[in-house]
N, C-alpha and C positions, 0 to 999 in steps of 0.2 A: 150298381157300383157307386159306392160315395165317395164324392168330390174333394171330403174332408177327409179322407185315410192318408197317415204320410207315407212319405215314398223314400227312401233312402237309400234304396238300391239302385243304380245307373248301368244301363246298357248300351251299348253305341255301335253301331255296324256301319258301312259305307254304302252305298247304292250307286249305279251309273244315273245320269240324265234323264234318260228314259223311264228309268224303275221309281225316279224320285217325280215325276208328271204321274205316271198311273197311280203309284200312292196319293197324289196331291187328289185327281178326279175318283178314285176310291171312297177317300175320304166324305168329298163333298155330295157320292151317289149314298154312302151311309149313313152320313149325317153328324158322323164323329166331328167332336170339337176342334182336333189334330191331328196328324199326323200319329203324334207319338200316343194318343187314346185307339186309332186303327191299330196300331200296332201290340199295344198293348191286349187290345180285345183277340185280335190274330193269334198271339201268342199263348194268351189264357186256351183258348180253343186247341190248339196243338197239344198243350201242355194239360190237357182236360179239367182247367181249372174256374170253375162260374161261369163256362158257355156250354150248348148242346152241341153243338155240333165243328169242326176247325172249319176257320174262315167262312163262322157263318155270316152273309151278307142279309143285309134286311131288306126282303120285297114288298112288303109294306109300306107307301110313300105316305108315311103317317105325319102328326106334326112334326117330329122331334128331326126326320129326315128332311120334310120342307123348311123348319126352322134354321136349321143347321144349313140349311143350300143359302137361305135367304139373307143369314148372317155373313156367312161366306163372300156373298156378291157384297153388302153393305161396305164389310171393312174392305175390297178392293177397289169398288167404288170412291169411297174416302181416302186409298190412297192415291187414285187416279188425280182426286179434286185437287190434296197439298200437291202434286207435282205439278199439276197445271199452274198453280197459285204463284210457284217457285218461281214456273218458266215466263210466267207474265210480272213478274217484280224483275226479273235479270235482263227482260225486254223493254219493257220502259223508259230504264236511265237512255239505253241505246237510240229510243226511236224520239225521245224529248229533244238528244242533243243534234239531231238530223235536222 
């Protein structure tokens, strides 16, 4: 699939809670970049379009699946760190003026 094909078509559906967590660890057990790249691949496969087989999942824990896990944790990590960052600059002013 290239990264550089444009896309100008837009599709949008809702999901409960639940449906939107299994997609999120779907995601991250494939190794897809997104959300909306799973869905996209899920789709091509229904649609018998550039996959062999619908909803095919990859059992290969190759690089592209460990890289994709490993970038996953990096940027949640990162956003772990600015929140902590947030929460110790809005602590400060409080415990200086104690």
């Amino acid at each position: 699939m290239s990264v550089l094909r444009k896309r100008d078509r837009q599709i949008a559906f809702r999901v409960s809670e639940d449906e939107y967590r299994a997609l999120q660890i779907a995601c991250l057990e494939s190794g897809s970049r997104s959300i909306s790249d799973l869905a996209r691949e899920a789709v091509r496969g229904v649609a018998g379009v550039g996959s062999q087989a619908p909803f095919a999942r990859r059992t290969d824990p190759g690089p592209t699946s460990l890289t994709g896990r490993v970038g996953r944790i990096e940027e949640v990590l990162e956003r772990l760190m600015e929140d902590l960052h947030e929460i110790k600059k809005r602590l400060a002013p409080s415990a200086n003026s104690a």
